[in-house]
N, C-alpha and C positions, 0 to 999 in steps of 0.2 A: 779754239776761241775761249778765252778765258770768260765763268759764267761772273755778272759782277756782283756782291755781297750784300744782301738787303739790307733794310734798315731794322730797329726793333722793331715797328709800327708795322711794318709790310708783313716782318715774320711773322709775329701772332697773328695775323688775317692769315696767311697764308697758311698757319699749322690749324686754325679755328676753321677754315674751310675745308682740309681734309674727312672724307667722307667715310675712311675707312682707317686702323690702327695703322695698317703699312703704309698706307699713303702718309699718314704723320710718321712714321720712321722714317722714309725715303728723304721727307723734305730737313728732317731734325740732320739728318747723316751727311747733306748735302753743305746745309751751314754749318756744320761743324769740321769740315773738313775746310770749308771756306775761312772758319776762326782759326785752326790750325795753320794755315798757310800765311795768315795776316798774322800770327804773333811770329814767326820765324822772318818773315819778313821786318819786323821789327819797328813797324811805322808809332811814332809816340801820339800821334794823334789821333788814330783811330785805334786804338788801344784799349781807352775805356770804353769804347761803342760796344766793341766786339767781347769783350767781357761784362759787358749789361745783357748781352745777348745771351751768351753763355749763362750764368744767372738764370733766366728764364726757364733753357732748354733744365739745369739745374732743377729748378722747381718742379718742371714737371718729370723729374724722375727719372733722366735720361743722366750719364756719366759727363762728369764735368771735372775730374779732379788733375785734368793737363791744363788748367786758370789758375792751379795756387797759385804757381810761381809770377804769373803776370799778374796777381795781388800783391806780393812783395815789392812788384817795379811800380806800381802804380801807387802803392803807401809812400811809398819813396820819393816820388815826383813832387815838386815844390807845387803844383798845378790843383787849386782844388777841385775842379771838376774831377781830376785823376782821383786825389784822396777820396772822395764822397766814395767812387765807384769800389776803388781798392779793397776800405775797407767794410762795407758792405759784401765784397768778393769775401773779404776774413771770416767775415761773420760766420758766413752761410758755408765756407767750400772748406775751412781749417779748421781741427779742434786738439784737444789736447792729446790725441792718439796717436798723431803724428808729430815729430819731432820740428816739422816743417816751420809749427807755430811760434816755436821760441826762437826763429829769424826774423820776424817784424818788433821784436823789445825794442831793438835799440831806438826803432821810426818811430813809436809808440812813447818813448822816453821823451824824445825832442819834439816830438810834435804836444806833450804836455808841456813843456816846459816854455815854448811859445807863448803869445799873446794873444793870438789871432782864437778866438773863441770856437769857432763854428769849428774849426781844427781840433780845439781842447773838448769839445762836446763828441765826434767823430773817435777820438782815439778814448775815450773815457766809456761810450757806448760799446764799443768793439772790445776791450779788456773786461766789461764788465757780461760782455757775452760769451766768450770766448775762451777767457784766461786763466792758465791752470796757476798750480800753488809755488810753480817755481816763480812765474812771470809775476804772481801778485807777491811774492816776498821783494824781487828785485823792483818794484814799482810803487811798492807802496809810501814812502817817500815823499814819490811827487804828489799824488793822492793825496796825502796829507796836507801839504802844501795847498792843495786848489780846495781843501775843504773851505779856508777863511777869506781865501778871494772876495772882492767883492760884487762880483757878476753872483746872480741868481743864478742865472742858466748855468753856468758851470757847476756851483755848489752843490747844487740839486745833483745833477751828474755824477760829482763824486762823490758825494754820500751813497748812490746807488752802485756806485763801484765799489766803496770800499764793505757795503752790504752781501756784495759778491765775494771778496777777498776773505772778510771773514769767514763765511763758509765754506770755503777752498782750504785757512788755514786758521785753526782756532787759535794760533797764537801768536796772532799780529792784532789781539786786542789792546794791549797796549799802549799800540800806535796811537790810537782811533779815541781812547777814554776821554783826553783832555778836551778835544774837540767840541764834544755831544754836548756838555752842559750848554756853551758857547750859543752853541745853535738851534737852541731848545728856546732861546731868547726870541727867536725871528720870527716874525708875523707873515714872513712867505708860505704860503699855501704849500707848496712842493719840498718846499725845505723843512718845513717842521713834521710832516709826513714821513719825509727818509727818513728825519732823525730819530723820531720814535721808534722806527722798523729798525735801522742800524742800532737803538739801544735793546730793541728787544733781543735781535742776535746775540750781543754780547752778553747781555743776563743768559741767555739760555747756555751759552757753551762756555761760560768765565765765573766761576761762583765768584769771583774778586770783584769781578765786576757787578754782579747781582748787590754785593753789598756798598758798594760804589754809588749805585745809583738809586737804591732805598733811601735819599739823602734830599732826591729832586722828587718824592712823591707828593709834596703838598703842590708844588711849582706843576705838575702833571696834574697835581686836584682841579689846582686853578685854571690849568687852561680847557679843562673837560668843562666846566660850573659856566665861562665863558662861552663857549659852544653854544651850551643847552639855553642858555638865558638869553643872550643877545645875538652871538653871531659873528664869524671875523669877515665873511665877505657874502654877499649876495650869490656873486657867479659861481659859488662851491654849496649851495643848498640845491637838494633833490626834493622833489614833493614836499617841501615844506620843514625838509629835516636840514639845521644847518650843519653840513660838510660829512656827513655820514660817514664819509672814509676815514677821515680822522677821527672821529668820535672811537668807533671802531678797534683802529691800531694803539688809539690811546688804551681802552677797557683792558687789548689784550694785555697791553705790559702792565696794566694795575694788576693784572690776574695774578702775573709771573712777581711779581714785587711783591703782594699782599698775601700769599703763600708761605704759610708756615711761619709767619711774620706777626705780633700782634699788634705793635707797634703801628706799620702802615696798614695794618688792615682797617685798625683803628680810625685814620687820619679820613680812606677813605668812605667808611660807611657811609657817612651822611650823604657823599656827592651820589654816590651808589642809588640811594631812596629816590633823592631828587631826579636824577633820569629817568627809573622806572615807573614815575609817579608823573611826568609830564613830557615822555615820549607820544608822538602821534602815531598809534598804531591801524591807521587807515591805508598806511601805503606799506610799500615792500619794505624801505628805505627805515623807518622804524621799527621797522618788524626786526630787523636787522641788529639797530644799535641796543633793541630790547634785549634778544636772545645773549647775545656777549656780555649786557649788563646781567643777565641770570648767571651765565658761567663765572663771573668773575666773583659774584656772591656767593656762590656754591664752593669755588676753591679758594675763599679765604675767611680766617677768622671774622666772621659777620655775626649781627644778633640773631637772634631767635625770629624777633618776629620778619626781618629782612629776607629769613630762607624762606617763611611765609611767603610770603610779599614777589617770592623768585618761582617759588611752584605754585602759585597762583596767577603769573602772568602764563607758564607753558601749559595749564588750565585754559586760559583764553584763546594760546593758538591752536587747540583741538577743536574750539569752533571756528576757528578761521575757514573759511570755502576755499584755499588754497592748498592743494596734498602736499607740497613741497613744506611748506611752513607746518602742516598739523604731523609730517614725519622725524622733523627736526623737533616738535615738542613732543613727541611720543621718548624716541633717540635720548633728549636731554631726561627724559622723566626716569629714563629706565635706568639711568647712570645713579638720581638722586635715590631711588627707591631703598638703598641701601644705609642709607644717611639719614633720609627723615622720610622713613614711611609712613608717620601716622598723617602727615602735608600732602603728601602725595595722595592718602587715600580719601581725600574727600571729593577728588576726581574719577574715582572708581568708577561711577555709572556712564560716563563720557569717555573713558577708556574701552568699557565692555562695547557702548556705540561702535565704538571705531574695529570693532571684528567682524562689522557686517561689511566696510569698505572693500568697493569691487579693484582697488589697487592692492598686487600681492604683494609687495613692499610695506606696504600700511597695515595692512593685516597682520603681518607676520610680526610687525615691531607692536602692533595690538595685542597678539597673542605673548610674548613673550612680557609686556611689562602686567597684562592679567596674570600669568601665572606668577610673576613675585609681586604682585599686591595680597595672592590668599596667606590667607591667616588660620589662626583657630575661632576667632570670632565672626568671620564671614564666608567658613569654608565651605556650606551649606547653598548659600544665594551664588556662590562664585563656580562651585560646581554645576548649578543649574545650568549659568549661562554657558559655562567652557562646552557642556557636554550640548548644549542647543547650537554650538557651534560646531561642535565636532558629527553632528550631522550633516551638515550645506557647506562645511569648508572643502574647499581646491583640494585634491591629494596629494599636492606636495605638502599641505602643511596638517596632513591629520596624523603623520608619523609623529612630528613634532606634539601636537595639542594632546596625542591618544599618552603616549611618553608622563606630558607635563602633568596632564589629569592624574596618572598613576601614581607619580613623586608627589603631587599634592596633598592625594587621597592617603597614602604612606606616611605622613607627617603630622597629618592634622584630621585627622577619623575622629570622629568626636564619640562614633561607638564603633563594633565590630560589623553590627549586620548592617552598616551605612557602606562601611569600607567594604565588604562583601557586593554591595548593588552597585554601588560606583563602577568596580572593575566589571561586574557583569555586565553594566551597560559599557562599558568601553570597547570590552569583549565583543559584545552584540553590534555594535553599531563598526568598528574599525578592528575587528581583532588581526587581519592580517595586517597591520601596520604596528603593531606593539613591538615592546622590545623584547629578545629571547627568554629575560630573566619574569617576565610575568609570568606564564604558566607556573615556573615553580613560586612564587612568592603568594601567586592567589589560594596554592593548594596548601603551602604552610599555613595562611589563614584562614583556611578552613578548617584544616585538624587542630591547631588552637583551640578555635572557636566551638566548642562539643557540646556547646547550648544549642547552636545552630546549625547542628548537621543533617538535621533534617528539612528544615527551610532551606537550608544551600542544595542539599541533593532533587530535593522537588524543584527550586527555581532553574537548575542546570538541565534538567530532564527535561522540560518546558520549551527551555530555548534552545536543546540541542531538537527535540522533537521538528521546531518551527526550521531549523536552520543548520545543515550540517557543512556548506561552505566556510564558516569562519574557523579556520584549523584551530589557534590559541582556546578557544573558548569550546571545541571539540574534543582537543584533550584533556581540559581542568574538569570536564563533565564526562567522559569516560574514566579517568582517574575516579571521580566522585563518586557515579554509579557505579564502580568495582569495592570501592572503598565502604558505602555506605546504603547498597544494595538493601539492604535487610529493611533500613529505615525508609525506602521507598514506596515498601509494598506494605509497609504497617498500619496506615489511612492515613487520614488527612491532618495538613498542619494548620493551625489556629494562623497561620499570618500566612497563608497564601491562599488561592480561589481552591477550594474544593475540588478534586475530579480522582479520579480510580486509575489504578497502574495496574497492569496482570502481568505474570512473570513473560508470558508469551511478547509483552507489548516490549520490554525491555531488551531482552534476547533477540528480537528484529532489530530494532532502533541500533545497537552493537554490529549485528550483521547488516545493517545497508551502510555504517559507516566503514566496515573493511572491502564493504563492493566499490565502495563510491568511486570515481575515478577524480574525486577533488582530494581526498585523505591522501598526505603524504607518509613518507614509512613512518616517523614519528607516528602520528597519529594513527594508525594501523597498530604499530604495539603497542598505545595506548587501549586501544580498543581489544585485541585480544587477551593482555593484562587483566582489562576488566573482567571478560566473558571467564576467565582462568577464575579470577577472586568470586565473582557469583557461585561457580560452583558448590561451595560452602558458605554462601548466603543464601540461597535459594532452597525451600521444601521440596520444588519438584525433583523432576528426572532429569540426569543430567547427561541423557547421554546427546542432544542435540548440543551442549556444550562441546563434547567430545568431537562427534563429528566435525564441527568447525574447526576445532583446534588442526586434528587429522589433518585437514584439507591443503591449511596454510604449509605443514611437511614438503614440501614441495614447492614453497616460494621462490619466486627469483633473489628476491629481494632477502642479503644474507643473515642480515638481523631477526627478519621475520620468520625466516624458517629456524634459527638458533631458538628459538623462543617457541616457535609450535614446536619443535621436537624433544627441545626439554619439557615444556607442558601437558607431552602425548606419554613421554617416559613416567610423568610421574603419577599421573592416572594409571598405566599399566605395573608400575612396579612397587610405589610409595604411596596408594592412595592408603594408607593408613596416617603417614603423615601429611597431608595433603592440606588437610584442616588447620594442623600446627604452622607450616611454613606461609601459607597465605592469610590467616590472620590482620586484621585492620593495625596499619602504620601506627608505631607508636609517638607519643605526642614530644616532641622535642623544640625548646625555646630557641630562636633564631641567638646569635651572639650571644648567648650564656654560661660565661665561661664554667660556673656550678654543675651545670646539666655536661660537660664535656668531662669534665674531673667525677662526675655520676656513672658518666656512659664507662671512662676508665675503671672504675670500681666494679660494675659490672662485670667487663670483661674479664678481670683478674677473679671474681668468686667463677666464673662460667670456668677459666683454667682450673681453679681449684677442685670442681665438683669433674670435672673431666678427669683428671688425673687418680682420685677416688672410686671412679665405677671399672669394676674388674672386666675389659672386655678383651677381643683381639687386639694384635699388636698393632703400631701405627698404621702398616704398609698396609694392612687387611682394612682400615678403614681410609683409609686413599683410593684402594683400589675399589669400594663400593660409590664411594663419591666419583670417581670416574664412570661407573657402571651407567649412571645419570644419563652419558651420552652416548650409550648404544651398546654396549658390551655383555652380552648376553651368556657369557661363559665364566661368569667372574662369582662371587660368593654370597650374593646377597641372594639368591632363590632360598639359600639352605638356612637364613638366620632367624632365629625363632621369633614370634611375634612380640612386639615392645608398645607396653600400654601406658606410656609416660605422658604426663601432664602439657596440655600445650606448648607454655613455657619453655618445661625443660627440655621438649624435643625440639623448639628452635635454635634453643641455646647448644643445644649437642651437635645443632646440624649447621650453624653457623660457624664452632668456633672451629676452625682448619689446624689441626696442626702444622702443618706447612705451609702456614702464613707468616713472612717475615714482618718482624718486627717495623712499628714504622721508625721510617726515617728525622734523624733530627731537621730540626726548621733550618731552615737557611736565614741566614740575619738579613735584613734590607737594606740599602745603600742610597744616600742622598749624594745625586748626583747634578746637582745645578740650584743656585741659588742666587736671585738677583731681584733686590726691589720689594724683599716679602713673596716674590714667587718663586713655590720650592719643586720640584722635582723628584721624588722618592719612588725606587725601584724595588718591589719584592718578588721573591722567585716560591717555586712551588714544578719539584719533581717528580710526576708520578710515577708511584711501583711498578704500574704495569707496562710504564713507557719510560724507560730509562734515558732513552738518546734524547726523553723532550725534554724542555724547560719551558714552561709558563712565568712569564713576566709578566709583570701588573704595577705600568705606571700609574702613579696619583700623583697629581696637581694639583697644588692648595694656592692661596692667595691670602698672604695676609697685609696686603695694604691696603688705602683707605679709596683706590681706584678700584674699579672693575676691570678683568682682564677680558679682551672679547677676540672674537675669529682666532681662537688658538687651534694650532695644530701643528703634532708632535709628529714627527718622520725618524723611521729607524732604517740603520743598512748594517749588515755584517760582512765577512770573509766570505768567498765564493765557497766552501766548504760546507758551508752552514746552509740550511734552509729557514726562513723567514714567511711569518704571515703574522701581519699587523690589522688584527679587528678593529671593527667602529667602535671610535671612543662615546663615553655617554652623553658626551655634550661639546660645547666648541666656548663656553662663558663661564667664568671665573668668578664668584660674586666679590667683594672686598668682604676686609674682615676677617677672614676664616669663614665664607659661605661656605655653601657645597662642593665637596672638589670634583677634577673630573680623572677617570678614570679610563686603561687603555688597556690590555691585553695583546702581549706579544707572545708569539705560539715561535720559539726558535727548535728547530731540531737539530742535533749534534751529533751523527752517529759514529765520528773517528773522535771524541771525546779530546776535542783541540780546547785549546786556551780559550775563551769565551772574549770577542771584544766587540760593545759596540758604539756606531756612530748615528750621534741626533740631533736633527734640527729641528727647531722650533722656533715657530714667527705666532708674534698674535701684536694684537694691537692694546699698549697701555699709557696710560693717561694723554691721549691722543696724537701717541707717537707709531707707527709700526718699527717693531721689532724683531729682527731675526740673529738668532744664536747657534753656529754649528761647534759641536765641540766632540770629543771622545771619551770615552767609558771604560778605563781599562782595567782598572780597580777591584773587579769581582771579585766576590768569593769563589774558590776553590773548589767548595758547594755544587758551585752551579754547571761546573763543566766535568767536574773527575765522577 
């Protein structure tokens, strides 16, 4: 008994009443076997039934693609009920991955070329869904043809097709240029809409055309001044704004036209003022044609007081009660901050509001245009607030905030012992979220600073005392109390509270940070570093040093015990120079290139004076610097006592003879350039690691956009090992802001050709962008 074939209506009740997933496949599999048997059968009149059915089971994600073919006979059918179905079936079940698609041209051909409208609307919707770049070269033609039709309905249509063709094929602009002025005329609602979109396309992908159509911006002035003043139809105003959508797509092609232009930026200033000056910004719908009139003042030669007049309307959407609107003025501000930051900054205290917002989306885009609003003139008040926020912010964003605080405080310290507090409280409050490079940059500014070594050693002491959880700020303060011990236990400092240190209290506080079980190994040889350096800052006894050191002999941990047993060696063997080799860090300027060509001059007197003192031969003093690591049969028991000057027994016991010279630099390589944003790779080999290569991408910006969500991806040869560290940031400022930087760790160890490959996407001038390309160029350097 043959079961007989439902209708739509029945199906969906009957797939909408299934109660369980199987029971809707049972019933899907049942009619689809029922569609199957009716197109072989071949009936023309239930044909489109049963492929509207199909459709459906389509929709809901069940296999439909044995209906192309009965879309191709149903395009074909002179019958429009057939066409409606057919090509709805196109839409939905063909696309351009199949070849299948370029079999409905020719139906698609003649059914434009027809009269019958609702036909030319069907075949225009479906091409313009659908239709790849071969089908829109062979058709565009007719397209052309129905643009000057006199039906609305159609016009409208192919305008929105030939909006599709273009982007399928940028160079069927051409076709399409003579048209646009034409239709730029028409007071149809739907027609002068496409045509401004079909003109912005071709500006965007046609410089010819750009310049084409910089010719209709006064005619584009006028119909925006019309808009805003009067109105072309009642039924196309929202909340009181008339035609919004157009207003709109009109601003964007002012944008794209008055770019770089001065001429039309010109023409449009004044209409520019007038909408921003008598938009209603009560409802969405003005909020709207507000914010695109700011973008378009922002990207084109505009006055002075106008970009006023632009950061002072995304000023008001920060108090709007809407997050969607006050994210889009955060977003837009933090683009301009680059441009005209002193406009932006008189919104500063309505930005720092906006860090307490319980959206992390809003927050984050708060936190980020705080930190490029600080200055040197408000880097004081701006600190406050960052770091009162970086107490109650979310932990996703205090890696961020603790980061920006640091770069802030780096830039703009207005003294030393400010920039000293700053990092201490960043330390204190968020230190495990900082970035790796702080411990060392806080402790270069403190040996700088040797005004303040003893205010920095008591505040460190203090808050390692309260706190020994936060590892970053555990190390800079055992570094400190190894470093400047002495100055601890001297009294008290005029700018800090009063209170007494005993050598006993310091020597504990060291030993419960190697107990702890929060110190990681870092921090551990920091701390015994210290306890090493005390011993020749402290008056007492030092053998409760010693012991500790002993102890650690025996670590699991292989760094720790490298470091207790060189420390235990040289208490037993060398405690005459013991004083000389641990001596307080000498003071060296961060990037200066004078102190580097100093430290060179040094090194070359310390060869001089070495090659002057009459001692054993090279090998006899290798073989006592080995003795260092356990070798108790070798010649230094028998060398007679040596009463040299600090200095010069560092100097004698630094400089190795068998230290190879260093290596020449390897030159850097610009590898990618496009738009002002450049890509440059430097390398860096170390001696004691031959097979590695440190790469250090930098990325600068120098156009007049921001580059934002960058991120750089590398791959090599299977031979190769790869690890790609976290870059410093993922935003680009314009200009020549800050670049961002990357660190690639490549190891090499069959010393192959070096090649590699990188992609990088980020988003600029609110396009997304991705770039894959290859790297094969190196130097020679880097791999032999």
């Amino acid at each position: 008994m043959v079961v007989p074939s439902l209708r739509l209506q029945d199906l969906i009740e009957e797939i909408r009443g299934a109660k369980t997933q199987a029971q809707e496949r049972e019933v899907i599999q049942k009619e689809c076997a029922q569609i199957r048997a009716s197109f072989r059968d071949g009936d023309p009149l239930q044909r489109h039934r049963q492929l509207a059915k199909l459709l459906y089971v389509h929709m809901l994600g069940y296999p439909a693609h044995f209906g192309q073919m009965e879309c191709l006979k149903l395009i074909a059918s002179p019958r429009f009920i057939d066409k409606r179905v057919g090509y709805l079936g196109a839409m939905l079940l063909l696309d351009e991955r199949h070849d299948s698609h370029l079999l409905i041209t020719n139906s698609i051909k003649n059914d434009l070329s027809q009269g019958n409208q609702p036909v030319q609307g069907l075949a225009l919707c479906t091409l313009s869904t659908m239709g790849s770049a071969e089908m829109c070269r062979d058709l565009a033609p007719e397209v052309e043809k129905l643009l000057l039709q006199p039906s609305p309905y159609v016009r409208k249509k192919a305008i929105l097709t030939a909006v599709h063709m273009i982007r399928k094929d940028p160079e069927l602009s051409g076709i399409f240029l003579p048209p646009c002025t034409k239709l730029l005329r028409e007071r149809h609602h739907g027609i002068q809409l496409g045509t401004v979109t079909l003109i912005t396309e071709l500006c965007e992908r046609n410089p010819a055309a750009l310049r084409h159509f910089r010719k209709v911006v006064p005619q584009l002035v006028q119909i925006l001044r019309t808009l805003v003043t009067t109105g072309y139809s009642m039924e196309h105003s929202i909340s009181g704004v008339s035609d919004p959508f157009l207003q709109v797509q009109i601003l964007r092609l002012l944008r794209i036209l008055g770019r770089n232009h001065e001429e039309s930026s010109e023409t449009m200033n004044d209409l520019l003022a007038q909408v921003a000056t008598n938009t209603d910004t009560s409802r969405n719908a003005g909020n709207a044609v507000l914010l695109e009139t700011v973008l378009t003042i922002m990207a084109i030669h505009s006055a002075a007081g106008l970009r006023v007049l632009a950061v002072n309307i995304l000023g008001r959407f920060l108090l709007n009660n809407d997050k969607n609107i006050r994210y889009v003025a955060l977003t837009s501000l933090l683009q301009l901050v680059q441009s005209d930051h002193s406009a932006v900054q008189r919104h500063r205290s309505t930005v720092v509001e906006c860090l307490q917002e319980t959206d992390a989306s809003l927050s984050r885009r708060a936190l980020e245009l705080s930190l490029a609003l600080v200055n040197s003139s408000n880097v004081r008040a701006m600190m406050q607030e960052l770091q009162a926020f970086l107490e109650s912010c979310p932990p996703d964003l205090r890696a961020d905030c603790a980061s920006g605080i640091l770069l802030a405080a780096e830039r703009f310290a207005p003294s030393k012992r400010w920039h000293i507090d700053t990092i201490l409280h960043v330390l204190t409050t968020a230190g495990a979220h900082v970035r790796d490079d702080a411990v060392a940059n806080l402790t270069q500014l403190i040996g700088e600073a040797e005004e303040l070594h003893t205010y920095s050693v008591r505040r460190l002491y203090s808050a390692l005392a309260e706190d020994i959880s936060q590892q970053p700020l555990v190390q800079v303060a055992a570094w400190c109390i190894g470093e400047y011990g002495d100055l601890l236990l001297e009294g008290n400092c005029e700018e800090t509270e009063p209170f007494q240190v005993e050598e006993e209290d310091v020597l504990a506080l060291l030993e419960k940070v190697l107990q702890s079980h929060m110190s990681l190994p870092a921090t551990r040889g920091y701390a015994i570093t210290a306890l090493m350096k005390l011993s020749t800052r402290l008056r007492g006894d030092t053998n409760r040093i010693r012991q500790v050191v002993s102890i650690y002999g025996s670590c699991v941990d292989l760094e720790l015990q490298q470091r207790a047993v060189e420390y235990n060696t040289l208490f037993q063997k060398y405690d005459h120079m013991r004083a000389a080799i641990l001596e307080k860090m000498p003071l060296v300027e961060r990037g200066d290139p004078h102190v580097k060509e100093e430290g060179k001059e040094k090194q070359k007197e310390a060869q001089v004076l070495e090659a002057k003192v009459p001692t054993e031969p090279q090998t006899t003093k290798l073989l006592d610097l080995l003795d260092l690591l356990g070798d108790t049969s070798g010649h230094a028991q028998h060398l007679p006592p040596l009463d040299p000057s600090p200095g010069e027994a560092l100097i004698h016991l630094l400089d190795l003879p068998c230290a190879p010279p260093p290596p020449a630099p390897i030159p850097s390589v610009r590898v990618f350039e496009r738009e002002g944003l450049r890509l440059d790779l430097s390398f860096i080999r170390p001696s004691e690691t031959p097979a590695l290569l440190l790469v250090t991408a930098t990325t600068t910006n120098s156009s007049k956009e921001d580059v934002t969500h960058f991120v750089c991806q590398a791959a090599v040869p299977k031979s190769f090992q790869l690890q790609l560290q976290a870059p410093s940031g993922n935003t680009i400022p314009a200009q020549g802001g800050l670049p961002i930087t990357q660190v690639f760790r490549i190891l090499n160890p069959n010393k192959a050709p070096l090649r590699l490959k990188l992609r990088l996407t980020y988003n600029h001038s609110g396009q997304p962008v991705q770039e894959i390309f290859e790297v094969d160029n190196l130097p020679v350097e880097t791999w032999q």
